[in-house]
C-alpha positions as CSV (number, residue, x, y, z in Angstrom):
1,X,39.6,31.7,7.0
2,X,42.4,33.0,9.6
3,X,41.8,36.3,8.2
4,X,37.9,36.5,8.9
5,X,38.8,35.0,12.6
6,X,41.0,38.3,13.0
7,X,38.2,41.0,11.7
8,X,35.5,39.8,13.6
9,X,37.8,39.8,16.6
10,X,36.8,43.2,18.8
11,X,39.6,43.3,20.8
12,X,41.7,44.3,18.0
13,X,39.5,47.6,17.5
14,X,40.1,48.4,21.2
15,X,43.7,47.8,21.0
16,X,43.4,50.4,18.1
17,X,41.6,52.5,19.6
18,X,43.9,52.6,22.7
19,X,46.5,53.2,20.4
20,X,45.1,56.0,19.1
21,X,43.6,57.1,22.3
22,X,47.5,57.1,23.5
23,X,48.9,59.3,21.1
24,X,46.9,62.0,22.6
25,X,49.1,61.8,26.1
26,X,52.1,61.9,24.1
27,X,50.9,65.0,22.6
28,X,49.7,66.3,25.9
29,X,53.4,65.2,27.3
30,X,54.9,66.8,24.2
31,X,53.8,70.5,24.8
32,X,54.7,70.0,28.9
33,X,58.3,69.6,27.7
34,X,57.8,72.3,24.7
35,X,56.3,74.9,27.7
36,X,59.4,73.8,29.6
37,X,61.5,74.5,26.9
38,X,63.0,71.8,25.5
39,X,62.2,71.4,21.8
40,X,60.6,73.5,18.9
41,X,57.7,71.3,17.9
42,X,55.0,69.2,19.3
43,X,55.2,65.4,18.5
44,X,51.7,66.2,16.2
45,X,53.6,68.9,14.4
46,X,56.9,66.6,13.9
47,X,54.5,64.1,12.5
48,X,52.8,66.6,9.9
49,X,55.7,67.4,8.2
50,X,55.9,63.8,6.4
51,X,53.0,64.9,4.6
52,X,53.7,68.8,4.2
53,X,57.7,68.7,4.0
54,X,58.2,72.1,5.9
55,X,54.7,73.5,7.1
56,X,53.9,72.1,11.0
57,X,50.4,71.6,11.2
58,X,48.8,70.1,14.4
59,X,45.7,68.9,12.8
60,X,47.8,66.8,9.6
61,X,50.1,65.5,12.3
62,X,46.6,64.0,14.6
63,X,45.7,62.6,11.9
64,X,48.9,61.1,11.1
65,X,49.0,60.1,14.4
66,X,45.6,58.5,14.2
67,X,46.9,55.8,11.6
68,X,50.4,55.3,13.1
69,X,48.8,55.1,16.8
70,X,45.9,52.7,15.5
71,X,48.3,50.1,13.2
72,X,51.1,50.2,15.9
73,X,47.9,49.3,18.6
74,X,46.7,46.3,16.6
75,X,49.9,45.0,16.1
76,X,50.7,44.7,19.9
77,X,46.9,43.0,20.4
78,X,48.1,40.8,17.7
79,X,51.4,40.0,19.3
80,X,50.5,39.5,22.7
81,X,47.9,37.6,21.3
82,X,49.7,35.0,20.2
83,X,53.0,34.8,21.9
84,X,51.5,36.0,25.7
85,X,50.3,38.8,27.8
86,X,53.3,38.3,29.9
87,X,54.9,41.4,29.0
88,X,52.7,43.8,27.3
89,X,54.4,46.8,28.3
90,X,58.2,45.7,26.6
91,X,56.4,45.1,23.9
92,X,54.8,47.9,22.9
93,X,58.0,50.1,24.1
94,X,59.4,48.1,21.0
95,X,57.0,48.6,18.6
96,X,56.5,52.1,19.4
97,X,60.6,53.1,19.5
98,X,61.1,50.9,16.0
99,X,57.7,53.1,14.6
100,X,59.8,56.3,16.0
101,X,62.8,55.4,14.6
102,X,61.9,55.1,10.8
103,X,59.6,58.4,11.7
104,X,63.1,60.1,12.6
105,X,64.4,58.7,9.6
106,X,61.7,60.2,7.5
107,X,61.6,63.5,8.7
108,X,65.2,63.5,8.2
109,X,65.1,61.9,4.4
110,X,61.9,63.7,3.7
111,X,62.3,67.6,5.3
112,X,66.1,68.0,5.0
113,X,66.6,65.8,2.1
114,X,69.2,63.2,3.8
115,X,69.5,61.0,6.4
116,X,72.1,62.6,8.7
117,X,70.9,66.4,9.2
118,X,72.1,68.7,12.0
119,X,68.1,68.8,13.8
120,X,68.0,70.5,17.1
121,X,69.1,67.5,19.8
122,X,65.7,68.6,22.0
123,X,63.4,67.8,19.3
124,X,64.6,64.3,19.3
125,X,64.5,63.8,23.2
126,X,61.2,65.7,23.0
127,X,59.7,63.0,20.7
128,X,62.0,60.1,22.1
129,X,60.5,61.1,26.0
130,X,57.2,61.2,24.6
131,X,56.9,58.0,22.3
132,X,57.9,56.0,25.6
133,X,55.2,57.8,27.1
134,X,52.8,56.5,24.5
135,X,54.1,53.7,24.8
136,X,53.9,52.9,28.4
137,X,50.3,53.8,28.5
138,X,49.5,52.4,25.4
139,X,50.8,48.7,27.2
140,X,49.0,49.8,30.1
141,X,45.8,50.4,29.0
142,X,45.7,47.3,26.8
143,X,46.5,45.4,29.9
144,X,43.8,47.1,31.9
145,X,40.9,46.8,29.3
146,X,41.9,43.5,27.1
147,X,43.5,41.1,29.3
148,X,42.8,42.0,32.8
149,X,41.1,39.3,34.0
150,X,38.2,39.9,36.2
């Protein structure tokens, strides 16, 4: 019964949705600092190489993106949801950074075939910088279009 109560529930597709939606300005943030210099791949292409191992692709890594983005966005809905829309914004910083964190730890396991590997520093502040970015918008826009009360 609590599960049919969930799917019928709307808001959880918008708080997908905007979790998808907010991948795309951490991409868009990602190749700002990859113009600037600071990192070899786009947060898209990081993301693609759990699926091809060593071949960067930007279109495998949005759609990568699409499901990470999408579960990470429900799950905040869901959160806030039930424990308060107090602080929206903390929480999805913490969903996001623990989502980043076992990314990092795939690439890592996955690409270079342990867990400690000698990656380039910027690639990791590249994707760090812009998973807070995601973040942050991601809480902000679920805010604004869930629980802003009009």
């Amino acid at each position: 019964m609590e599960v049919k109560k969930i799917l019928d529930d709307d808001k959880l597709l918008i708080a997908g949705a905007i979790g998808i939606a907010s991948t795309v300005v951490g991409e868009i943030g990602s190749w700002i600092l990859l113009s600037l210099g600071l990192g070899k791949y786009s947060v898209y292409q990081l993301n693609s190489l759990v699926v091809t191992y060593n071949k960067p692709s930007i279109l495998i890594g949005f759609i990568v993106n699409l499901l990470i983005g999408g579960i990470i966005g429900a799950s905040v809905y869901l959160t806030v949801k039930k424990w308060g829309h107090k602080h929206i914004t903390m929480v999805s910083l913490v969903y996001t950074l623990s989502a980043w964190l076992c990314l990092q730890v795939a690439f890592n396991a996955i690409v270079d075939k342990n867990i400690i590997t000698s990656s380039l520093m910027a690639d990791y502040y590249n994707s760090l910088i812009n998973a807070i970015v995601h973040a942050v918008f991601k809480g902000l826009m679920i805010k604004h279009f869930i629980f802003n009360k009009r």
